[in-house]
C-alpha positions, 0 to 999 in steps of 0.5 A: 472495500478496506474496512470490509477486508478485515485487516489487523495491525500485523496484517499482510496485504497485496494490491495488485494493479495499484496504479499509484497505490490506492487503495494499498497506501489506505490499507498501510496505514491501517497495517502499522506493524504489518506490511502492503506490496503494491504491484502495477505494470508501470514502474511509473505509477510505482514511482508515485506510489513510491513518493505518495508513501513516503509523503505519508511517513509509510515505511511499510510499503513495499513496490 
């Protein structure tokens, strides 16, 4: 699904209901000077979102 989006290294991009982030921490490494919100209805699952991107060294994910 993420090679088929076609995104760029300056792309913006939204995964919604992300539970823990993927596929949107796949999509941020892939965005380097862009940027991925993720979004989900539990700010639990955000929380590991949250630590699996900074595990990753991805500062470009936004919650």
């Amino acid at each position: 699904m993420i090679g088929q989006a076609g995104l760029k290294p300056d792309s913006q991009a939204l995964d919604v209901a992300a539970g823990t982030g993927e596929p949107g921490l796949i999509a941020a490494a892939k965005v380097s000077e862009g940027s991925v919100t993720i979004t989900d209805l539990s700010e639990n699952m955000l929380t590991v979102a949250r630590e699996k991107a900074a595990a990753a060294g991805l500062e470009n994910v936004r919650t």
